[in-house]
PQR file of N, CA, C, O and H, with PARSE charges and radii, in Angstrom:
ATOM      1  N   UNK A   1       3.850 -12.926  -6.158 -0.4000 1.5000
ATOM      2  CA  UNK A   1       3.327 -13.028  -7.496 -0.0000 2.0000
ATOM      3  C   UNK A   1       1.836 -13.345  -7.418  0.5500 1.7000
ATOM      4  O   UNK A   1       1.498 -14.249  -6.653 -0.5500 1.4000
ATOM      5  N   UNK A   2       0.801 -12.626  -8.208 -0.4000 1.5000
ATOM      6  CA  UNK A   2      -0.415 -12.564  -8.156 -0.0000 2.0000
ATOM      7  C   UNK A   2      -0.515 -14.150  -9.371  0.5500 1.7000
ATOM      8  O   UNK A   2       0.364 -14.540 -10.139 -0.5500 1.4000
ATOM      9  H   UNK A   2       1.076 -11.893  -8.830  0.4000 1.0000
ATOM     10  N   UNK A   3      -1.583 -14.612  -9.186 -0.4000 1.5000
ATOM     11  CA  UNK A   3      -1.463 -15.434 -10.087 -0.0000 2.0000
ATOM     12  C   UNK A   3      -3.645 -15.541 -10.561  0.5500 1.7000
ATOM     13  O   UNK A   3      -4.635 -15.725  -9.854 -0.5500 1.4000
ATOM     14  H   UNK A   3      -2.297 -14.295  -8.562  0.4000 1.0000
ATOM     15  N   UNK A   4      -3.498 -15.367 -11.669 -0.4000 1.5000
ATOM     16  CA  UNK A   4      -5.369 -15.633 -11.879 -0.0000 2.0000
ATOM     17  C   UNK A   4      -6.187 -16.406 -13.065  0.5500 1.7000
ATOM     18  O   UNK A   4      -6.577 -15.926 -14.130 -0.5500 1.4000
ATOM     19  H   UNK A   4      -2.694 -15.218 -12.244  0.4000 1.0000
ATOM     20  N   UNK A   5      -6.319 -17.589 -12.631 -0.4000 1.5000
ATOM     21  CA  UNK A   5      -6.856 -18.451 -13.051 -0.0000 2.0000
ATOM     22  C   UNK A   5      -8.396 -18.405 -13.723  0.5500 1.7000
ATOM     23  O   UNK A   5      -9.397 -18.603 -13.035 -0.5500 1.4000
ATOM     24  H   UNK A   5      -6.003 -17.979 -11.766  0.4000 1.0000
ATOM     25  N   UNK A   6      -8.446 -18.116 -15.161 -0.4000 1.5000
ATOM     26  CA  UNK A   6      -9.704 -17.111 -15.550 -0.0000 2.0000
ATOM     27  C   UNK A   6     -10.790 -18.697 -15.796  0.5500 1.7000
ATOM     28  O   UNK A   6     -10.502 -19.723 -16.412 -0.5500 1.4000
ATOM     29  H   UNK A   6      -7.632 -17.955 -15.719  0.4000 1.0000
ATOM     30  N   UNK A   7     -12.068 -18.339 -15.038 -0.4000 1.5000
ATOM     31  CA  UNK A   7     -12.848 -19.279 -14.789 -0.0000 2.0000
ATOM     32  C   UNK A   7     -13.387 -19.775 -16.537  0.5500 1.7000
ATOM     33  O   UNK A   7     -12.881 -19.507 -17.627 -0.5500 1.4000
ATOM     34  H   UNK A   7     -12.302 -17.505 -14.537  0.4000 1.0000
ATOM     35  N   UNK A   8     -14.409 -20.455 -16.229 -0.4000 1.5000
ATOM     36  CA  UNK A   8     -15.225 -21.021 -17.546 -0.0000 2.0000
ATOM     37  C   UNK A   8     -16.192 -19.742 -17.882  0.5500 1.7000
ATOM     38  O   UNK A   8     -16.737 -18.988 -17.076 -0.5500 1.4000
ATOM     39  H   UNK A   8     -14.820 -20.673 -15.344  0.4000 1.0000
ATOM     40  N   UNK A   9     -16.226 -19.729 -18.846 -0.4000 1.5000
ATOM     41  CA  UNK A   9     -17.491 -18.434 -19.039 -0.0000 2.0000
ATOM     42  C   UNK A   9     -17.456 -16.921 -18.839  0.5500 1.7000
ATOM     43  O   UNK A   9     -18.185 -16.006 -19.223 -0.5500 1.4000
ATOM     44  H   UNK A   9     -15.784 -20.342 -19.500  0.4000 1.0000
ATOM     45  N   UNK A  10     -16.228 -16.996 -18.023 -0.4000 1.5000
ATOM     46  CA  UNK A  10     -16.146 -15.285 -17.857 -0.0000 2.0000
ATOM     47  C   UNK A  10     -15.718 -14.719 -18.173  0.5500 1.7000
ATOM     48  O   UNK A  10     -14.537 -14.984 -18.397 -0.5500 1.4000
ATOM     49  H   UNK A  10     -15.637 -17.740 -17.712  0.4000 1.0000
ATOM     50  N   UNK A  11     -16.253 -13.320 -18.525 -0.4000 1.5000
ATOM     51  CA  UNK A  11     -15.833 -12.155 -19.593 -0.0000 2.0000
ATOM     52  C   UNK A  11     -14.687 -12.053 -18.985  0.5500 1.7000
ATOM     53  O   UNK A  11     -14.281 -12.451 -17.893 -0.5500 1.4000
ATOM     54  H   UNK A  11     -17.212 -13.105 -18.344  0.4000 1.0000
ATOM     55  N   UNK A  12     -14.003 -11.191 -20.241 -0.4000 1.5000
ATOM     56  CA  UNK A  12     -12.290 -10.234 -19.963 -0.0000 2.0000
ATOM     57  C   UNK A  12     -12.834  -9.950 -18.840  0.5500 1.7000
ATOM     58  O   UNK A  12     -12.640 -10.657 -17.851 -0.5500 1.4000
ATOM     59  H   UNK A  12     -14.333 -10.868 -21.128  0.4000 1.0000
ATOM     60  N   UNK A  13     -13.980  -8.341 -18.807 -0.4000 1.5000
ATOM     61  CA  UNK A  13     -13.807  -7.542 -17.563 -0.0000 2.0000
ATOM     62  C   UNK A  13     -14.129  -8.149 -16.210  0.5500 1.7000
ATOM     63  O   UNK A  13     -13.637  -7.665 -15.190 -0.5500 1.4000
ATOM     64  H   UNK A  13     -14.138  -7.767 -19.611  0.4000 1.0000
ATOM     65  N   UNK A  14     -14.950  -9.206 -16.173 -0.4000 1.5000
ATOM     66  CA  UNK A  14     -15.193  -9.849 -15.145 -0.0000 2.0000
ATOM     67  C   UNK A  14     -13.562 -10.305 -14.722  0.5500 1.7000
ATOM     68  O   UNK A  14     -13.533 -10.321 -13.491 -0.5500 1.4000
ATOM     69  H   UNK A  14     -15.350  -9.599 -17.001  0.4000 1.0000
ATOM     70  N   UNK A  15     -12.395 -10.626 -15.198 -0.4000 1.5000
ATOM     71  CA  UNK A  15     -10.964 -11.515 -15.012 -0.0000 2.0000
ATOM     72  C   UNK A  15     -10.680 -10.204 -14.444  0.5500 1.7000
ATOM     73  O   UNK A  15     -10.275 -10.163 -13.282 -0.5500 1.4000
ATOM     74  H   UNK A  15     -12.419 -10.613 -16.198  0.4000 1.0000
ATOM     75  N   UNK A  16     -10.834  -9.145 -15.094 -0.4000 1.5000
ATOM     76  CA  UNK A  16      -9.812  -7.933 -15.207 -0.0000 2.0000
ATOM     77  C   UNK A  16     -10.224  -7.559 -13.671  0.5500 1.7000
ATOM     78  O   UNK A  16      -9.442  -7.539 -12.721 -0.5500 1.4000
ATOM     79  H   UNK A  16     -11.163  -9.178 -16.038  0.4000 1.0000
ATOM     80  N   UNK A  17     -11.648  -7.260 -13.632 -0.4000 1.5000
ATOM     81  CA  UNK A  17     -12.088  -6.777 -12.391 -0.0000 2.0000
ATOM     82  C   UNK A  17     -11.285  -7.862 -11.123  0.5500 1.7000
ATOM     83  O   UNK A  17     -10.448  -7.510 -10.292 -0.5500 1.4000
ATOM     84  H   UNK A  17     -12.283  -7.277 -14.405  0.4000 1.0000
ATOM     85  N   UNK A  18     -11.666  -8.760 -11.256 -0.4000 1.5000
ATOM     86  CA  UNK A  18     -11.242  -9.908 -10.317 -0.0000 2.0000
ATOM     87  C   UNK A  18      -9.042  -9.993 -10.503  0.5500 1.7000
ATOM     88  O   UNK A  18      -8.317 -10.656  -9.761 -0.5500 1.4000
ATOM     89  H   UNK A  18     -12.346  -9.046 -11.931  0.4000 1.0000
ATOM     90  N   UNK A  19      -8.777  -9.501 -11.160 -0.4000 1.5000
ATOM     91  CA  UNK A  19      -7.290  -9.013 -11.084 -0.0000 2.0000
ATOM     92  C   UNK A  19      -6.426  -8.044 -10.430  0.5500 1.7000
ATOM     93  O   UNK A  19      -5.281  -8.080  -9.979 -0.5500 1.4000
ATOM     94  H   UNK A  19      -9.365  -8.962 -11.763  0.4000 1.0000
ATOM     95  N   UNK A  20      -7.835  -6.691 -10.574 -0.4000 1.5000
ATOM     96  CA  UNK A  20      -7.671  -5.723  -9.752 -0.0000 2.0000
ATOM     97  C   UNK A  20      -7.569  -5.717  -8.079  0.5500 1.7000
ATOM     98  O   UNK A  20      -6.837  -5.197  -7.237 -0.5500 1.4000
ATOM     99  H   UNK A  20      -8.765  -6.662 -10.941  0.4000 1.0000
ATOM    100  N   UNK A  21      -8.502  -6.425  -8.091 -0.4000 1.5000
ATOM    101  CA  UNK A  21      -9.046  -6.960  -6.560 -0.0000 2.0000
ATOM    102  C   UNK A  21      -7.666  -7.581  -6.042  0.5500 1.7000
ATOM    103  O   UNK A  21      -6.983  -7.157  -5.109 -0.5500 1.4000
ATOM    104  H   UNK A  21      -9.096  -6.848  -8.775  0.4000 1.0000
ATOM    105  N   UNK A  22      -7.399  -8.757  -6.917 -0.4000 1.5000
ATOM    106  CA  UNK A  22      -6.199  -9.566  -5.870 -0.0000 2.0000
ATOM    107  C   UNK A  22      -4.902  -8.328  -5.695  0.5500 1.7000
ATOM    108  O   UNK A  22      -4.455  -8.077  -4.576 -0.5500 1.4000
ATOM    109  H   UNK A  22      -7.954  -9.101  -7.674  0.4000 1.0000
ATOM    110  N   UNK A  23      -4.457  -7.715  -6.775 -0.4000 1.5000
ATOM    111  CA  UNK A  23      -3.502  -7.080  -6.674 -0.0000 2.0000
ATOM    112  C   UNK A  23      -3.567  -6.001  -5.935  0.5500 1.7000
ATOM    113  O   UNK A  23      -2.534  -5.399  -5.642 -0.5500 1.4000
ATOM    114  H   UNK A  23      -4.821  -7.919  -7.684  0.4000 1.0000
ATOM    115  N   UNK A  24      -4.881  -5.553  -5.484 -0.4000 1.5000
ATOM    116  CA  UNK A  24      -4.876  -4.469  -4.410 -0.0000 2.0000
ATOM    117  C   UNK A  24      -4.744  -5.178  -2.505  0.5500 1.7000
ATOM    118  O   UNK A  24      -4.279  -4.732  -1.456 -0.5500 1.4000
ATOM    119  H   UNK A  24      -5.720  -6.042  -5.722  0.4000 1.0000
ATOM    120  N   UNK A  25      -5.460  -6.485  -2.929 -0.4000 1.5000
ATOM    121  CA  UNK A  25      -5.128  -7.320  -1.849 -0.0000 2.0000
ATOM    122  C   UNK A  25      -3.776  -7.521  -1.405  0.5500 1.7000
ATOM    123  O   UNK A  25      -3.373  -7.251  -0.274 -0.5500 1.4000
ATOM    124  H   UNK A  25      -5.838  -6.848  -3.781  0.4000 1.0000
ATOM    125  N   UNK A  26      -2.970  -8.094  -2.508 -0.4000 1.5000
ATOM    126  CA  UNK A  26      -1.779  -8.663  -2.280 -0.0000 2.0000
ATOM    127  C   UNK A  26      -0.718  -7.334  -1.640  0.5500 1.7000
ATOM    128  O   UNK A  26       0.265  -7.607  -0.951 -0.5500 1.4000
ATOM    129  H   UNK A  26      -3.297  -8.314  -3.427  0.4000 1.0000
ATOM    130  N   UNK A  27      -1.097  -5.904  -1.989 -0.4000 1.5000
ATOM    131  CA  UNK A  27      -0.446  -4.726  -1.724 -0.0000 2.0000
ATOM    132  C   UNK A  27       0.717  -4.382  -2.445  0.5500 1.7000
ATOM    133  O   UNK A  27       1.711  -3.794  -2.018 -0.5500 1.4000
ATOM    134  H   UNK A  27      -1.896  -5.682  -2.549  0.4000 1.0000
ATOM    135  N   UNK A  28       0.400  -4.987  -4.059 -0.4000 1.5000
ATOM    136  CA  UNK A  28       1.342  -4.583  -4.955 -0.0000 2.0000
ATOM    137  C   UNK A  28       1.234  -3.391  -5.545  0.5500 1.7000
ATOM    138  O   UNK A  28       2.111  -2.900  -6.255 -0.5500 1.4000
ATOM    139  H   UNK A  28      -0.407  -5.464  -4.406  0.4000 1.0000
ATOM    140  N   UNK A  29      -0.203  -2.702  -5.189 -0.4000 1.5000
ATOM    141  CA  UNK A  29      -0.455  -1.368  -5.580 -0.0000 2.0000
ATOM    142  C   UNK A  29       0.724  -0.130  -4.633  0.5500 1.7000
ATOM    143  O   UNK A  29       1.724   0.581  -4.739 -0.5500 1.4000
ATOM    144  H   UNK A  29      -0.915  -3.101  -4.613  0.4000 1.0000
ATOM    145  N   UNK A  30      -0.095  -0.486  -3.941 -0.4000 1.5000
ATOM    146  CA  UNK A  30       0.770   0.273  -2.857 -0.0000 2.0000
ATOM    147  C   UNK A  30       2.104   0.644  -2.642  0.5500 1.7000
ATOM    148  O   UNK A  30       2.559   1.787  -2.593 -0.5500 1.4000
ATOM    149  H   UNK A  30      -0.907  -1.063  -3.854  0.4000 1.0000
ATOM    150  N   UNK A  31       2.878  -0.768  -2.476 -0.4000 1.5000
ATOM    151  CA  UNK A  31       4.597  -0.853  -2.990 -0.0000 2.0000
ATOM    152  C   UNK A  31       4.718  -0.249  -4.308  0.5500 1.7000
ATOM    153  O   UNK A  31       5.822   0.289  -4.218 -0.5500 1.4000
ATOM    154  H   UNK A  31       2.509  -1.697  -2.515  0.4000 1.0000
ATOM    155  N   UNK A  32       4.237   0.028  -5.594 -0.4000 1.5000
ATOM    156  CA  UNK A  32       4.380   0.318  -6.790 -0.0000 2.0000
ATOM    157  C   UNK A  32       4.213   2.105  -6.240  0.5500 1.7000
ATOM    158  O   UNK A  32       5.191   2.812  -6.484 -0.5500 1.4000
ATOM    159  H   UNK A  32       3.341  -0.409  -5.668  0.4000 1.0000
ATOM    160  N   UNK A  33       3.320   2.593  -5.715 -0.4000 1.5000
ATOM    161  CA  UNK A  33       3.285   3.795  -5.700 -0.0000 2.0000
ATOM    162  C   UNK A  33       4.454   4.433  -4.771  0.5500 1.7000
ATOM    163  O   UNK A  33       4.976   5.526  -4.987 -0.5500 1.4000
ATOM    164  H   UNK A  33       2.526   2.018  -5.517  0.4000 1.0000
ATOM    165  N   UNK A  34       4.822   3.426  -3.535 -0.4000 1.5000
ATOM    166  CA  UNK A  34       5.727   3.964  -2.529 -0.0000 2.0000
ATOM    167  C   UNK A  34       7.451   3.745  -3.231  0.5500 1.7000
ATOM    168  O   UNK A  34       8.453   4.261  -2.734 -0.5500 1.4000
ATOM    169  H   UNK A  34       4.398   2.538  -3.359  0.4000 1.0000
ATOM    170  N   UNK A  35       7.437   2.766  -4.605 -0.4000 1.5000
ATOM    171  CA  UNK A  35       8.706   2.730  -5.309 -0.0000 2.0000
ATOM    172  C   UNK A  35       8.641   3.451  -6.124  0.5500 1.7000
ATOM    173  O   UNK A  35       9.570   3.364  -6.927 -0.5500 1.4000
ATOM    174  H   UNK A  35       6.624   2.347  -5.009  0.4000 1.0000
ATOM    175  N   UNK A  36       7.637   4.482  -6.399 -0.4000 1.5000
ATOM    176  CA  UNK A  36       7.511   5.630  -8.070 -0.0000 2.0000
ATOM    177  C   UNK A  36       8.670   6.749  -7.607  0.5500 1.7000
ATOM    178  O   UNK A  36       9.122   7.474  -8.493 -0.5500 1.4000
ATOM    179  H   UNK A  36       6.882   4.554  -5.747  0.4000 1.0000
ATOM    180  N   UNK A  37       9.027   6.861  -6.608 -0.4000 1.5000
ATOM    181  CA  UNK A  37      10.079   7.864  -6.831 -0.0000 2.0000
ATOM    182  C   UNK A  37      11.065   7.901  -6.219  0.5500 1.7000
ATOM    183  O   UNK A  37      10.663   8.002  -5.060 -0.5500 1.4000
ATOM    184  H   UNK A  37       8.660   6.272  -5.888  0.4000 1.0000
ATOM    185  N   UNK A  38      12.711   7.881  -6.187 -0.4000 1.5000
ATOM    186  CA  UNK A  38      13.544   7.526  -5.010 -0.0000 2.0000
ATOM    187  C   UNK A  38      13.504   8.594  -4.269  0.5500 1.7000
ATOM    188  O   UNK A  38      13.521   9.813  -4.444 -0.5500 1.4000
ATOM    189  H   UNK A  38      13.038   7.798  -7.129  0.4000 1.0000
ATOM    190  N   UNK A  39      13.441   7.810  -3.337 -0.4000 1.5000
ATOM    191  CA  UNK A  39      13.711   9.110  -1.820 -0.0000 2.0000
ATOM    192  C   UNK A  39      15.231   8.900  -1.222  0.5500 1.7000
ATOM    193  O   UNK A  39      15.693   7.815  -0.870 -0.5500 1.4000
ATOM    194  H   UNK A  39      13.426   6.820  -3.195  0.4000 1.0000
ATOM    195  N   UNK A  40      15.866  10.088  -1.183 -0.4000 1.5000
ATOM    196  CA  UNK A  40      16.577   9.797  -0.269 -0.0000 2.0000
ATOM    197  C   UNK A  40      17.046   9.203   1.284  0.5500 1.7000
ATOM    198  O   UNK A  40      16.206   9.639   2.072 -0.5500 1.4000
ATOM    199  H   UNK A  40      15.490  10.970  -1.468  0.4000 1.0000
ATOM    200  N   UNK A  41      17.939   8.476   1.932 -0.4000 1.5000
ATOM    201  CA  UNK A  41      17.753   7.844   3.232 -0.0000 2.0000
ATOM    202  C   UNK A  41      17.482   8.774   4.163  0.5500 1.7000
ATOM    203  O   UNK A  41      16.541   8.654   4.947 -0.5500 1.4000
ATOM    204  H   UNK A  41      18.621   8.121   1.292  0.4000 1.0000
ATOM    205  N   UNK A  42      18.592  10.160   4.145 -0.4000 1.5000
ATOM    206  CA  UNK A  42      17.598  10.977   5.207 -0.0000 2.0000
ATOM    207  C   UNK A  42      16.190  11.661   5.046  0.5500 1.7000
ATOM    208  O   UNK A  42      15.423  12.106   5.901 -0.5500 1.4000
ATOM    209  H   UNK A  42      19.357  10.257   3.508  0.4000 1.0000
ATOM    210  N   UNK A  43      16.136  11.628   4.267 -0.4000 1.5000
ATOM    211  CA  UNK A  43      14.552  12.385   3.705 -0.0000 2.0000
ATOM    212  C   UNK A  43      13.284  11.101   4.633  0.5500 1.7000
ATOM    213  O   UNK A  43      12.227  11.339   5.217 -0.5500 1.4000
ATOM    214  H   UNK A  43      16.759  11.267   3.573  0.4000 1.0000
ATOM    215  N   UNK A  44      14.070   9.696   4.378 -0.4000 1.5000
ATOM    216  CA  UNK A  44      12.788   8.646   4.626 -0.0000 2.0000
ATOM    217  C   UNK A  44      13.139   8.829   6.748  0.5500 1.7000
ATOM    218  O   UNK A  44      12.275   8.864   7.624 -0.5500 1.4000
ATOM    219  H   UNK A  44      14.929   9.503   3.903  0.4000 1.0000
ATOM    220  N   UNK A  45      14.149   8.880   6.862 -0.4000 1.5000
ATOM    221  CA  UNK A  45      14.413   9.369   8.303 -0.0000 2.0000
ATOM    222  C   UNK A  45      14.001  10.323   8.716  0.5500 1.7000
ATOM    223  O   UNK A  45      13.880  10.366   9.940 -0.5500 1.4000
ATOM    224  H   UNK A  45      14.851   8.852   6.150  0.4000 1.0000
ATOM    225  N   UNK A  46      13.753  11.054   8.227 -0.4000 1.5000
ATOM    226  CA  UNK A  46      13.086  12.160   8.647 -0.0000 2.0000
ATOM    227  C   UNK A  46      11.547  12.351   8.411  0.5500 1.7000
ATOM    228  O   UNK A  46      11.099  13.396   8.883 -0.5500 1.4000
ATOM    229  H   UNK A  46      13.850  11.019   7.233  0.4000 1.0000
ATOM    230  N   UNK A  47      10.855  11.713   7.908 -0.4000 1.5000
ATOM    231  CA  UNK A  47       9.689  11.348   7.814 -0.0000 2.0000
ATOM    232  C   UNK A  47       9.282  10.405   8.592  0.5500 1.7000
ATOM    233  O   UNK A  47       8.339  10.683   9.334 -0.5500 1.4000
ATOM    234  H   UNK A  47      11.219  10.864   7.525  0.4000 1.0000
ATOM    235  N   UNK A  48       9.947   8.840   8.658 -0.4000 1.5000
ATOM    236  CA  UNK A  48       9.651   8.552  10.200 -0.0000 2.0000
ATOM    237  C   UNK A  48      10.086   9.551  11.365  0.5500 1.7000
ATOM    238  O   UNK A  48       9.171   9.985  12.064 -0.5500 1.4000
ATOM    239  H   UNK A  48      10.713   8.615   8.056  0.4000 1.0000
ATOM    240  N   UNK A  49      10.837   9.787  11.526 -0.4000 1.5000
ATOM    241  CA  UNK A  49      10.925  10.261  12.776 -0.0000 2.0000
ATOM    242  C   UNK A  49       9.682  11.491  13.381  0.5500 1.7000
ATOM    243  O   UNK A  49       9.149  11.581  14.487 -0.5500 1.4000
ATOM    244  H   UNK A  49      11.580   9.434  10.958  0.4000 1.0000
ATOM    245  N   UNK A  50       9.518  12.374  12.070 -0.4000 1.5000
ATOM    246  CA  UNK A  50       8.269  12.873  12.119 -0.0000 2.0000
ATOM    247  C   UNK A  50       6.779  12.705  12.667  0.5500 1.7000
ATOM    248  O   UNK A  50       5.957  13.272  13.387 -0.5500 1.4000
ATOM    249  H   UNK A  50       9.951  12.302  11.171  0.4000 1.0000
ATOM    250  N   UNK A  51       6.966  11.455  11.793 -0.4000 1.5000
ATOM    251  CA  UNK A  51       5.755  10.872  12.135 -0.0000 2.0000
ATOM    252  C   UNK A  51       5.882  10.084  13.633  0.5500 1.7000
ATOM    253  O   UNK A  51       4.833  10.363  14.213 -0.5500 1.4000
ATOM    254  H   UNK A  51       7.634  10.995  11.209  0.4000 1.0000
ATOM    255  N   UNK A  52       6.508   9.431  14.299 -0.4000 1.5000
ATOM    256  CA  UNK A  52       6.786   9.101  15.403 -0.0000 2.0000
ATOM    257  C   UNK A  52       6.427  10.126  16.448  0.5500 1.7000
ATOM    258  O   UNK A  52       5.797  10.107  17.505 -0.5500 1.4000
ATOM    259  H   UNK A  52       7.361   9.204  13.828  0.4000 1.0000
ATOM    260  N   UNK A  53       7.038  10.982  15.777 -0.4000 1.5000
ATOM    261  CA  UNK A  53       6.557  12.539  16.964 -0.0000 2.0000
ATOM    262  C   UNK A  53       4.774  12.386  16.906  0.5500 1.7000
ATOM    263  O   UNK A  53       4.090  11.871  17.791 -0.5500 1.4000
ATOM    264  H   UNK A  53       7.550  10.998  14.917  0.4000 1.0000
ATOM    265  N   UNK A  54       4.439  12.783  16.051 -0.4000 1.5000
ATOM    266  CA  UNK A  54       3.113  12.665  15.742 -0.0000 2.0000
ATOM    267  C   UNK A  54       2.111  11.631  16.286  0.5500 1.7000
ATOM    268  O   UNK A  54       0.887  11.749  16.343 -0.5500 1.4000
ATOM    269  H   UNK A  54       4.994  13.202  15.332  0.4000 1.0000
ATOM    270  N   UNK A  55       3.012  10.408  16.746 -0.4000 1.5000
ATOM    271  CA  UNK A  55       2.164   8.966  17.212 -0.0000 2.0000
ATOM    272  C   UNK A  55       2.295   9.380  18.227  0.5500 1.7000
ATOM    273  O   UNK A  55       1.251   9.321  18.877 -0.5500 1.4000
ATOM    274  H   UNK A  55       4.006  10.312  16.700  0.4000 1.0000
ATOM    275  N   UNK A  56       3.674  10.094  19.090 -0.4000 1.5000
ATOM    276  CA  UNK A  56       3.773  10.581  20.559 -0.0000 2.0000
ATOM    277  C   UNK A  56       2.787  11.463  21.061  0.5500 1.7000
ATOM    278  O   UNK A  56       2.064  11.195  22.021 -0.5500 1.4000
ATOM    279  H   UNK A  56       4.522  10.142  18.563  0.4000 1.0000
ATOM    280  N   UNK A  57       2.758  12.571  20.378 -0.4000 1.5000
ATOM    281  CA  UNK A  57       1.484  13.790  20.868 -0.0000 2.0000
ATOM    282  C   UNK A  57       0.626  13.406  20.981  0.5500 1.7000
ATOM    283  O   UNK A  57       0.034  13.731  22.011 -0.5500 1.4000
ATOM    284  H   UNK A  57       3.346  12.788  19.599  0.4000 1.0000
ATOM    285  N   UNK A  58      -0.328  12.086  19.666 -0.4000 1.5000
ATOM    286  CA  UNK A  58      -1.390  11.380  19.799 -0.0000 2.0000
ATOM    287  C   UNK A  58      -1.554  11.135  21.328  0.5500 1.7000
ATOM    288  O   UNK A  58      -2.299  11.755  22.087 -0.5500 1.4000
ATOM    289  H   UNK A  58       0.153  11.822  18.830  0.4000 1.0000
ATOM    290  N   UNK A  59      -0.664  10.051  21.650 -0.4000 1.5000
ATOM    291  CA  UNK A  59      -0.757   9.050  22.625 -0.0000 2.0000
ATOM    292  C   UNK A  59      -1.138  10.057  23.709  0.5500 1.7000
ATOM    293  O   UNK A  59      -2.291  10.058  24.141 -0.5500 1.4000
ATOM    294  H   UNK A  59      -0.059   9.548  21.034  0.4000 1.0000
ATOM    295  N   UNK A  60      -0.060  11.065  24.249 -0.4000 1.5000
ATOM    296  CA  UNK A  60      -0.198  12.139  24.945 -0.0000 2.0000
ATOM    297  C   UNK A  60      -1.213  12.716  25.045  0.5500 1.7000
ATOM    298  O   UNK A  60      -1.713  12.654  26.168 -0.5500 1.4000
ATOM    299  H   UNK A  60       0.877  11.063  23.898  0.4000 1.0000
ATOM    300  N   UNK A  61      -1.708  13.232  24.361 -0.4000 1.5000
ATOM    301  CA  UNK A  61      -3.221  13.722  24.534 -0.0000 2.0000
ATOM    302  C   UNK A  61      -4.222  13.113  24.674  0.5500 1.7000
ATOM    303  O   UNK A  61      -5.212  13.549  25.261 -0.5500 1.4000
ATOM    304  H   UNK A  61      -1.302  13.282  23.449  0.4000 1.0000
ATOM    305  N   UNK A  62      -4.085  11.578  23.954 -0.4000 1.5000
ATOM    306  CA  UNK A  62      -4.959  10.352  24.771 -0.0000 2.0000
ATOM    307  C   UNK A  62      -5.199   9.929  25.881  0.5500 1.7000
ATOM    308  O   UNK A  62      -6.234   9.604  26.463 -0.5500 1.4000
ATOM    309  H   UNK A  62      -3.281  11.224  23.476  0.4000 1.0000
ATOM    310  N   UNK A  63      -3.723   9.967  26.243 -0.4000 1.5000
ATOM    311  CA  UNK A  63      -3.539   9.399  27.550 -0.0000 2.0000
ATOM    312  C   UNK A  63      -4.479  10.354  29.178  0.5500 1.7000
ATOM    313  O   UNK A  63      -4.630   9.974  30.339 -0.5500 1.4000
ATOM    314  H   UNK A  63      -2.882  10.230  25.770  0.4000 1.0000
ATOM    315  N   UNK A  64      -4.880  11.575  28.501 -0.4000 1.5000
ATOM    316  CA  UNK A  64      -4.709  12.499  29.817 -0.0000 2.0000
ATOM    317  C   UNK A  64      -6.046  12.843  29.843  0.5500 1.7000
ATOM    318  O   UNK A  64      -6.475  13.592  30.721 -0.5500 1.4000
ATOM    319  H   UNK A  64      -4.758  11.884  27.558  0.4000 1.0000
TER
END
């Protein structure tokens, strides 16, 4: 839970701005966009696993 304690003197947008900030900090943006749509379990399995391949070839071609 973000929580924001609006100082003495400061405008809405100054709070608002300073709201934005924590909640992009905290990574509630993020989770909100990665919960906008259900995925199915193999669909998310298969996207890691994908991508795993992808960290492998990296490494592989790093490595050499």
């Amino acid at each position: 839970m973000v929580k924001l304690v609006v100082r003495d003197r400061e405008t809405i947008q100054e709070a608002v701005r300073r709201f934005r900030k924590l909640v992009e900090r905290c990574g509630i943006k993020k989770e909100m966009r990665r919960r906008e749509f259900y995925g199915k379990p193999s669909e998310s399995n298969r996207r890691a696993s994908l991508q795993a391949e992808r960290r492998a070839r990296r490494t592989r071609l790093l490595s050499h």
